[in-house]
C-alpha positions in Angstrom: -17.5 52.4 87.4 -20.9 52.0 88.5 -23.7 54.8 89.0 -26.7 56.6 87.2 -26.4 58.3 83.6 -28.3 60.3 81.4 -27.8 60.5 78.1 -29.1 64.2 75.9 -29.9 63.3 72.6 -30.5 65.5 69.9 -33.8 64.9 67.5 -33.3 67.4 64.2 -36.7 66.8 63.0 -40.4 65.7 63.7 -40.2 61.8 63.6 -42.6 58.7 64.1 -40.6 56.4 65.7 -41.7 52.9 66.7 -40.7 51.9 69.9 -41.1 48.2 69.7 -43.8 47.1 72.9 -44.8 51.2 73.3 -45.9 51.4 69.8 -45.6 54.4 67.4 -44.4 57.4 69.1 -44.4 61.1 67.1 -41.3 62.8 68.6 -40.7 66.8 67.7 -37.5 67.9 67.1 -35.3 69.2 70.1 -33.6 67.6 73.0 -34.3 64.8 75.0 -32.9 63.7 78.5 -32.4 59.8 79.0 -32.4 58.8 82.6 -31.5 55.0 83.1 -28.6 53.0 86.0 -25.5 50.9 84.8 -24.8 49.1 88.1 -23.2 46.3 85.8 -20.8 48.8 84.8 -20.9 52.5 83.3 -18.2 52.1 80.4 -20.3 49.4 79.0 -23.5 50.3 79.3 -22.7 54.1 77.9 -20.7 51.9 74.7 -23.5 50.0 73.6 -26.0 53.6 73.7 -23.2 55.2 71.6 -23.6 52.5 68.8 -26.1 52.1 66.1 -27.5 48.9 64.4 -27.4 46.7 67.4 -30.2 44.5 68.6 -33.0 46.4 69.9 -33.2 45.5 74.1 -34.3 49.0 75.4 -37.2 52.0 74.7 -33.7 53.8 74.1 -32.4 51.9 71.4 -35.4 52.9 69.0 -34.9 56.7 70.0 -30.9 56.4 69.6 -31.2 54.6 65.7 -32.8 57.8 65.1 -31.5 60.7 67.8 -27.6 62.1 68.3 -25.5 61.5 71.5 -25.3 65.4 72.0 -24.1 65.2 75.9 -23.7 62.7 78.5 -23.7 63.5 81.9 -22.9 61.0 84.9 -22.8 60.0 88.7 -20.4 57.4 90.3 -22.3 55.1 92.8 -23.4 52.2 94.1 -27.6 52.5 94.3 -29.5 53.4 91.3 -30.7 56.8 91.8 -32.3 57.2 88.1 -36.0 57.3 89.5 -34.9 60.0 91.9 -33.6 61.8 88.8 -36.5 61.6 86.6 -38.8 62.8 89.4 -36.8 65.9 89.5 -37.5 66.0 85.8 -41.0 65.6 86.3 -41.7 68.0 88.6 -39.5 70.7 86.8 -42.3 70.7 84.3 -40.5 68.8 80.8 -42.6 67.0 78.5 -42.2 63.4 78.9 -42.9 60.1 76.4 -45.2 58.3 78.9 -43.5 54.6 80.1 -40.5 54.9 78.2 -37.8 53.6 80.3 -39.7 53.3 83.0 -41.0 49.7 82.5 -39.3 48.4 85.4 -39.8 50.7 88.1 -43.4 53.3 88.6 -42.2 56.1 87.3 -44.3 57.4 84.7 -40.8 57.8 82.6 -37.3 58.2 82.1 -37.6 60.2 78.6 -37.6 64.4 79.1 -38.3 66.8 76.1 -37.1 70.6 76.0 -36.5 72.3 72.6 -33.3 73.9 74.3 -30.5 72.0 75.9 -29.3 74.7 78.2 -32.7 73.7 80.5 -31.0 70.0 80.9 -27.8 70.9 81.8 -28.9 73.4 84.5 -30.8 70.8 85.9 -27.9 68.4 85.7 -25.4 70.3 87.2 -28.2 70.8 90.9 -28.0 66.9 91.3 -24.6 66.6 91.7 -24.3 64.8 87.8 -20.6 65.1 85.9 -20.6 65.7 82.2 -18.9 62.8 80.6 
């Protein structure tokens, strides 16, 4: 399956985290929304964010040695719809790590913070996203 995907992670605690090209990051505890596409295939892509230890490729793989899968909500499709996504995000008002994810598109990022989860999944359930 193919489609767009965000993952909700769950942070317990005020961390510095370094996020390999982005630098040292100070991330406060609470929940954060993970926009990104697996056009190459959903199963996969979801897989590798569930495992720990692996070679560091993404902004998300620093966040994920460090954060909890809480949720993970998805969308079937064809065209990657994760900028469209994030801008809702954006404009909702969340807190956002600046360029994280977003390296390969002009968003200004695909990272969301809100200290409850509830805020997410509202959002999530107006686009049309499935929880996993």
């Amino acid at each position: 399956m193919k489609g767009t995907y965000v993952l909700i992670l769950i942070l317990p605690e005020r961390k510095k985290i370094d996020v390999g090209a982005l630098g040292e990051i100070n991330f406060e505890p609470g929940y954060y929304a993970y926009v990104g596409s697996a056009l190459g295939g959903m199963e996969g892509r979801i897989g590798r964010h569930l495992k720990r230890g692996k070679r560091m490729r993404w902004h998300i793989d620093y966040l994920r040695e460090e954060a909890d899968v809480e949720e993970i909500w998805y969308m079937p499709g064809e065209r990657r719809e994760e900028c469209r996504i994030a801008e809702i995000f954006r404009r909702m008002g969340f807190d956002f790590i600046p360029n994280f994810g977003s390296s390969d598109c002009r968003c200004r990022s695909h990272l969301f913070y809100s200290p409850s989860i509830k805020n997410f999944r509202e959002i999530l359930k107006k686009t049309g996203m499935k929880k996993w």
